[in-house]
BAPAGU-700664 format. One record per residue (C-alpha): residue in one letter; residue number from 0; x, y, z. Coordinates in pm, 1 decimal, padded with zeros to 6 digits, m for minus. Layout:
! BAPAGU-700664
A, NUM, X, Y, Z
...
//
This chain:
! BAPAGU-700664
X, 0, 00372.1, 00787.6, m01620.9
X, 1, 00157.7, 01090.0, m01653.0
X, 2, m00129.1, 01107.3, m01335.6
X, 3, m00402.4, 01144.5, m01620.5
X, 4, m00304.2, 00830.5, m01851.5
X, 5, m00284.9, 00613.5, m01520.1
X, 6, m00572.3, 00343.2, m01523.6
X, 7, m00801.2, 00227.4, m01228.7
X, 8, m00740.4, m00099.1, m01063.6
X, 9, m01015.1, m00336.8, m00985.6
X, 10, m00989.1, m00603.6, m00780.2
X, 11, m01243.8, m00878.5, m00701.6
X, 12, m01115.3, m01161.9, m00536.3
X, 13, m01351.5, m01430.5, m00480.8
X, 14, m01158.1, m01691.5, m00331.0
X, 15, m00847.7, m01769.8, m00165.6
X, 16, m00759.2, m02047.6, 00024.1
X, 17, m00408.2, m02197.4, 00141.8
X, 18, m00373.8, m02533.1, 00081.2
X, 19, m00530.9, m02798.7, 00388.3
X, 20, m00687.1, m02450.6, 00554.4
X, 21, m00997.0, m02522.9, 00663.4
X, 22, m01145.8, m02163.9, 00601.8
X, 23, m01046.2, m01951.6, 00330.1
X, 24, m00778.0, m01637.6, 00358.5
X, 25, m00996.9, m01423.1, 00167.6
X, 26, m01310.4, m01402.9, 00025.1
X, 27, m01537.9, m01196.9, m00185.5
X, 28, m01344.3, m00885.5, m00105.0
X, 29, m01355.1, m00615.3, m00396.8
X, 30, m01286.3, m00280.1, m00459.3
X, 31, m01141.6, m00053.7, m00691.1
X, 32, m00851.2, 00220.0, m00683.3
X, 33, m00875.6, 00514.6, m00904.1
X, 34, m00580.2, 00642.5, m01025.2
X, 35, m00336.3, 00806.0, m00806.9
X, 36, m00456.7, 00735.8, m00486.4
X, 37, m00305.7, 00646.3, m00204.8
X, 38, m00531.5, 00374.1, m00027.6
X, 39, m00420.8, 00214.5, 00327.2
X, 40, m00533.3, m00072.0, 00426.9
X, 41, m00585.7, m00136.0, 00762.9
X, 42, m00712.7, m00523.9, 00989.0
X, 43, m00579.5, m00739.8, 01235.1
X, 44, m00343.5, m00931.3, 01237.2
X, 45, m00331.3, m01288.3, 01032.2
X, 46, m00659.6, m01138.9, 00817.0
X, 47, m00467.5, m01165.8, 00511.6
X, 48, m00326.6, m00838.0, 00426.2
X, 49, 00012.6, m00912.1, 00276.2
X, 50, m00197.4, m01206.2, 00123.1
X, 51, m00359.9, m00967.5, m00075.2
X, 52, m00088.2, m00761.9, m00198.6
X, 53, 00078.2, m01103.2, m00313.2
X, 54, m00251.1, m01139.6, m00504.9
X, 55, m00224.5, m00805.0, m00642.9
X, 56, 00124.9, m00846.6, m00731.1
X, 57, 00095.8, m01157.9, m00969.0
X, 58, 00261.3, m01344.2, m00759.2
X, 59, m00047.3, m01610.6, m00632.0
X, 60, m00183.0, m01772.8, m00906.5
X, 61, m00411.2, m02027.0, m00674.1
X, 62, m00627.7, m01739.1, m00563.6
X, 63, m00964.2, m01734.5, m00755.0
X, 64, m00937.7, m01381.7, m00848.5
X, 65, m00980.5, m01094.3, m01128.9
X, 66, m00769.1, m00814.9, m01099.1
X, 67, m00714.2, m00575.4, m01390.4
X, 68, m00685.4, m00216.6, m01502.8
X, 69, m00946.4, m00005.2, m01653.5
X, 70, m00735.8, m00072.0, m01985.9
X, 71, m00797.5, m00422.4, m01980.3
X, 72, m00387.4, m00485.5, m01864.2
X, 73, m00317.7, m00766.6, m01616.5
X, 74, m00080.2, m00688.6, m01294.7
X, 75, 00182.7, m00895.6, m01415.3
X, 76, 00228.7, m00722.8, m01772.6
X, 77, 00281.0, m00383.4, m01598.2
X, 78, 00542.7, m00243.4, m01402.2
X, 79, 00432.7, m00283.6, m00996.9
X, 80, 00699.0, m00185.4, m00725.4
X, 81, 00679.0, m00380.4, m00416.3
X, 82, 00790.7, m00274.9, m00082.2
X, 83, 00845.1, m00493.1, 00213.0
X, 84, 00861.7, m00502.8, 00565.9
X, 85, 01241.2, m00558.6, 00560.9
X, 86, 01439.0, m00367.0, 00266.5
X, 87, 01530.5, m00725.3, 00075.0
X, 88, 01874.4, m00543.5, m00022.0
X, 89, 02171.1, m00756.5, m00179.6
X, 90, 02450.9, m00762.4, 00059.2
X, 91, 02703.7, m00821.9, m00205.1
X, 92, 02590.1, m00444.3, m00479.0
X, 93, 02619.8, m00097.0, m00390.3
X, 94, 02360.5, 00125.2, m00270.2
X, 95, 02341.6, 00218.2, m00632.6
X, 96, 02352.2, m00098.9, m00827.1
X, 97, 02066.5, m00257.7, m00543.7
X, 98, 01868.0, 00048.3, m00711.7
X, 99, 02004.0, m00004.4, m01090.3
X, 100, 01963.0, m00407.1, m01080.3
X, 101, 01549.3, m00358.1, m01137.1
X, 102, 01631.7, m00097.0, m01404.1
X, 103, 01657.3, m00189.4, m01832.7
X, 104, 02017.8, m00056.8, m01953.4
X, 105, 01818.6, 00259.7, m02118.6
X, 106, 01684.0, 00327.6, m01774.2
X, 107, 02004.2, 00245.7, m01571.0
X, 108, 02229.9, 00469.5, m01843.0
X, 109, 02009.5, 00737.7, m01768.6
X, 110, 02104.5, 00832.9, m01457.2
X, 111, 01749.2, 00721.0, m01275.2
X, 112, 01882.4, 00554.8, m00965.8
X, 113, 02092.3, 00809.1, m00891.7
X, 114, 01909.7, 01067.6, m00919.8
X, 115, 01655.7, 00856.6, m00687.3
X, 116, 01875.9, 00828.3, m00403.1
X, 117, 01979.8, 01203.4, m00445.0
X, 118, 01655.7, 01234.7, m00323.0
X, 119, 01611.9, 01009.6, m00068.5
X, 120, 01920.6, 01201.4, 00076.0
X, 121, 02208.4, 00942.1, 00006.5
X, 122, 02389.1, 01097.9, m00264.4
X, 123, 02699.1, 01036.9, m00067.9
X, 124, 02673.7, 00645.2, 00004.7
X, 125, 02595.2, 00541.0, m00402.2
X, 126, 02905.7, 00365.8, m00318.7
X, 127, 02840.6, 00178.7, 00008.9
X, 128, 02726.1, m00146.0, 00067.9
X, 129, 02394.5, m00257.6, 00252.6
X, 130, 02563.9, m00356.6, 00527.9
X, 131, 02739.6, m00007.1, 00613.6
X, 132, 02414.6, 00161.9, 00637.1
X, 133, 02134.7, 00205.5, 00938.1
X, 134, 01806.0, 00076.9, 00921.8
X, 135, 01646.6, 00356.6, 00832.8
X, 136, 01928.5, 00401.3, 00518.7
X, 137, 01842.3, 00085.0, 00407.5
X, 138, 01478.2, 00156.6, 00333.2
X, 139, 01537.1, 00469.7, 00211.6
X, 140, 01741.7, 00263.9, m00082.3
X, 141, 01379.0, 00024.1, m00062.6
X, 142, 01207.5, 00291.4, m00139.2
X, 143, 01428.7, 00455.7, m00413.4
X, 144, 01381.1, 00083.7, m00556.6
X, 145, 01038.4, 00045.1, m00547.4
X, 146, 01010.7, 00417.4, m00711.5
X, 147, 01304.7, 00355.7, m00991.6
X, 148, 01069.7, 00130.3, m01249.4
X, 149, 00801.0, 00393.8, m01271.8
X, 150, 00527.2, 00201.6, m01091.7
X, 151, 00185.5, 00199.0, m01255.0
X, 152, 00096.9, 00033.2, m00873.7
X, 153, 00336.0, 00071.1, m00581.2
X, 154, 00248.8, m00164.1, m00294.0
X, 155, 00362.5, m00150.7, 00047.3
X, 156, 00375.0, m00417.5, 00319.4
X, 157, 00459.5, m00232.5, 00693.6
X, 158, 00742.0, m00100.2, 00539.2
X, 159, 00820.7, 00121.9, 00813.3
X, 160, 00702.3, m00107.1, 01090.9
X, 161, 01021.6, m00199.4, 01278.6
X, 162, 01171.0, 00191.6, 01298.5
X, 163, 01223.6, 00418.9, 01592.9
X, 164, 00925.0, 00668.5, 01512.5
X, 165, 01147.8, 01010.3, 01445.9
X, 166, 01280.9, 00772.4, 01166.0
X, 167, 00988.4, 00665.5, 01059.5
X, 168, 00817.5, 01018.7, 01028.0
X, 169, 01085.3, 01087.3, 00802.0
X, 170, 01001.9, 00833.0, 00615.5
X, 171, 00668.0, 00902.0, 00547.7
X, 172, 00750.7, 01236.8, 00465.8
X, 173, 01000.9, 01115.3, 00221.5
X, 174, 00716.4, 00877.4, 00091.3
X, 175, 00499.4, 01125.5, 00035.9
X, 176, 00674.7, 01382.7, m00148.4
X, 177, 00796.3, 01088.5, m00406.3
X, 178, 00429.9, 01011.4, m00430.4
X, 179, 00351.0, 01371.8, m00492.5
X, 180, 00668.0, 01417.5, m00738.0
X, 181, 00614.4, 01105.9, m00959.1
X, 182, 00257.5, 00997.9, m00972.4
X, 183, 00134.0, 00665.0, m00925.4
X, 184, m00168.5, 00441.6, m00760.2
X, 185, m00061.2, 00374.6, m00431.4
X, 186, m00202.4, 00064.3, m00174.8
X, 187, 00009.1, 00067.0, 00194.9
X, 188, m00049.1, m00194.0, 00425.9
X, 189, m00025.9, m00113.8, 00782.7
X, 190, m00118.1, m00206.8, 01151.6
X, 191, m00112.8, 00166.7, 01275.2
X, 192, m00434.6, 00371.9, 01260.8
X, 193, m00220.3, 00697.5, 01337.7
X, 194, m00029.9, 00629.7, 00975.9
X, 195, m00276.4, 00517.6, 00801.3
X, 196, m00494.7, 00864.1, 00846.5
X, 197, m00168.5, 01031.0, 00807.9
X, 198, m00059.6, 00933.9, 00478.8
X, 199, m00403.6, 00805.7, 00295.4
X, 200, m00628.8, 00941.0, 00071.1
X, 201, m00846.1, 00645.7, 00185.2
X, 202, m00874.1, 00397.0, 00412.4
X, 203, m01032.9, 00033.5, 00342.1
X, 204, m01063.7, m00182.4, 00667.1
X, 205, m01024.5, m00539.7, 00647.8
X, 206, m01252.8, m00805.0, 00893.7
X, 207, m01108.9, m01090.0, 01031.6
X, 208, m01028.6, m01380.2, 00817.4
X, 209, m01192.4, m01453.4, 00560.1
X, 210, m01088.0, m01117.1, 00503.3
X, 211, m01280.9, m00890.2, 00298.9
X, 212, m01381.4, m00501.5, 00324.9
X, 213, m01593.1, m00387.2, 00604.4
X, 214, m01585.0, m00015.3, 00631.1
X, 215, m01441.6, 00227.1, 00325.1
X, 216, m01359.2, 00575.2, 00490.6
X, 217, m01205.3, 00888.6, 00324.0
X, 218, m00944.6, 01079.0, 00485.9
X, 219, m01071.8, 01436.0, 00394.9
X, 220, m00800.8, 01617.8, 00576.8
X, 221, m00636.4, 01888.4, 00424.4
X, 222, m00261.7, 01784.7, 00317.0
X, 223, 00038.7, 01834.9, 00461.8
X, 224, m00041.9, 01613.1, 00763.9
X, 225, 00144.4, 01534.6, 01082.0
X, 226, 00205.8, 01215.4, 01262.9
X, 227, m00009.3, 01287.4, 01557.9
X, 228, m00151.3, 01652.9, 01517.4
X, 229, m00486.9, 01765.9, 01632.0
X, 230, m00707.0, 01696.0, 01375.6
X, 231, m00580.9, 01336.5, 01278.5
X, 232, m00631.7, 01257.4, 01652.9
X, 233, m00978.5, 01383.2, 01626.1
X, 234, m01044.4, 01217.4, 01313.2
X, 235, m00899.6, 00877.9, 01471.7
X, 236, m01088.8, 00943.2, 01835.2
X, 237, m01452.2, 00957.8, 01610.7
X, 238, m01404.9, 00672.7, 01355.4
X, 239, m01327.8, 00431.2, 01675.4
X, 240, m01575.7, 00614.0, 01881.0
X, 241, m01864.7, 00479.1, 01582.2
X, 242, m01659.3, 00166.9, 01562.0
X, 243, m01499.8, 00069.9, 01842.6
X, 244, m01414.5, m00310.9, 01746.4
X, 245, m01309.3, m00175.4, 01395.3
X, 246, m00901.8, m00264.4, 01469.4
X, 247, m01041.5, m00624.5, 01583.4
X, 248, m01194.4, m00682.8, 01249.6
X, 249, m01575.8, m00578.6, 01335.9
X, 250, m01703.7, m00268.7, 01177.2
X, 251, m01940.5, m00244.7, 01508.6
X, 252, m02258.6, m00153.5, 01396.9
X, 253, m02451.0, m00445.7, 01292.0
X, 254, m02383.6, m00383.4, 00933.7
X, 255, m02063.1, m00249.5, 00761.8
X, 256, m02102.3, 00114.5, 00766.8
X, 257, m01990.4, 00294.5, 00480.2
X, 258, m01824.9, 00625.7, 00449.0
X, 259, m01743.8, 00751.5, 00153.3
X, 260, m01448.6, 00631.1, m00040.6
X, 261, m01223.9, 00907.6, m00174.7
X, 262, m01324.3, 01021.2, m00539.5
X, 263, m01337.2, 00750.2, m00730.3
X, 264, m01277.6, 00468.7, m00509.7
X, 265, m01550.5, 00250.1, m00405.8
X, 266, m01615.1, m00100.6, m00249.5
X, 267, m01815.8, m00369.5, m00398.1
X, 268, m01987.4, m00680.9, m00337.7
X, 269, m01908.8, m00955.4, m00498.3
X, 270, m02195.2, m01001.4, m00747.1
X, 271, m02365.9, m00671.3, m00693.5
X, 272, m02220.7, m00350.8, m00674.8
X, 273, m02467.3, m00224.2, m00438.4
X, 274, m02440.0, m00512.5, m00164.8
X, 275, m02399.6, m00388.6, 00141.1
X, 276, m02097.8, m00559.8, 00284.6
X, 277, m02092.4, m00817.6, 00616.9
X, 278, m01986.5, m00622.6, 00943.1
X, 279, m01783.7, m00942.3, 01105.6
//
């Protein structure tokens, strides 16, 4: 899809609990994603994060929640790749048919998935089977997935989580340049600080559970980034220096502080776009 037809995303979810919880999962978190970000989100662990992509996704209906494109579509009418902390390959299809398998017979005819994996550098295992390849292989055909169905939203749970990190800097880079090559709206989950500032146009942190926004930052580095260079490091050292409970779930300074979301993007209350949003 062309970067300039691609619609925002709002999403304003109000409510959701799991069933005999005594506190909600999430609640009144909202924001919005303009088109062809990429958006990291960042909180500790158990605050709901993959909870939210599953919301995002279509695939929980029990959430009380409105999520929608600027064109008035629904996330379950529109093509959404998903991306998840283990590659979810079939043991028994090729390389190429665990690409082809999401793929309409047009698509699939066409050449798509190959060409895909081409450029995630397996051109020479199309044949192989999951089980024949390293970890890091494996994603790479995750990723080459999650790209082959022309995304309007990609999501991304920790994909990279459990990798050595040379393999997972390759990774990213290999994430990036998709990104870059075949536009698309982009929201990656992760744990890691250090990522998140290297791959995201923005950054939206997460509190504790109930889980909603608490601090919106832009990365305003220049691109191409590295892993751990200088200036990501400094960037990191300040935003935890202002907020130093921010991985915790606390944005630290009484009340959320707000930096400014990359063009576009923006955090909102609930019922009024200019609430300022709880700090813990």
């Amino acid at each position: 899809m062309n970067a300039a037809a691609l619609p925002e995303l709002d999403v304003r979810i109000a409510e959701k609990r799991y069933p005999g919880a005594a506190a909600a999962a999430i609640e009144e978190l909202a924001f919005a994603l303009p088109p062809r970000q990429f958006c990291c989100i960042v909180g500790p662990s158990g605050c709901g994060k993959t909870t939210l992509l599953n919301v995002l996704a279509g695939l929980d209906h029990q959430a009380r929640a409105e999520v929608r494109f600027s064109d008035g579509s629904r996330p379950e009418a529109v093509p959404i790749g998903y991306m998840f902390q283990t590659p979810r390959l079939l043991p028994w299809r090729t390389v190429r048919d665990n690409v082809r398998i999401v793929l309409d017979p047009a698509a699939a005819a066409s050449g798509r998935a190959e060409q895909l994996l081409r450029e995630m550098e397996l051109g020479d295992n199309l044949d192989a089977y999951p089980g024949q390849l390293s970890g890091g292989m494996q994603r790479r055909v995750a990723l080459a997935r999650a790209f082959a169905i022309e995304p309007r939203l990609l999501l991304l749970d920790e994909p990279f989580v459990s990798l050595d990190q040379p393999v997972a800097d390759r990774l990213r880079g290999m994430l990036l340049d998709l990104w870059q090559r075949r536009p698309t709206t982009v929201l990656f989950v992760t744990h890691d600080l250090r990522e998140a500032i290297h791959l995201g146009d923005r950054i939206l942190f997460l509190s504790k559970g109930p889980s909603r926004v608490i601090l919106d930052v832009a990365v305003d580095l220049p691109r191409p980034r590295r892993y751990e260079d200088d200036a990501s490091e400094d960037f990191r050292r300040d935003l935890l220096a202002r907020h130093r409970a921010l991985l915790e779930g606390c944005a630290g300074e009484g009340k959320a502080a707000s930096a400014p979301a990359a063009e576009g993007g923006r955090s909102r209350g609930w019922d009024d776009p200019g609430m300022e949003r709880m700090a813990c």
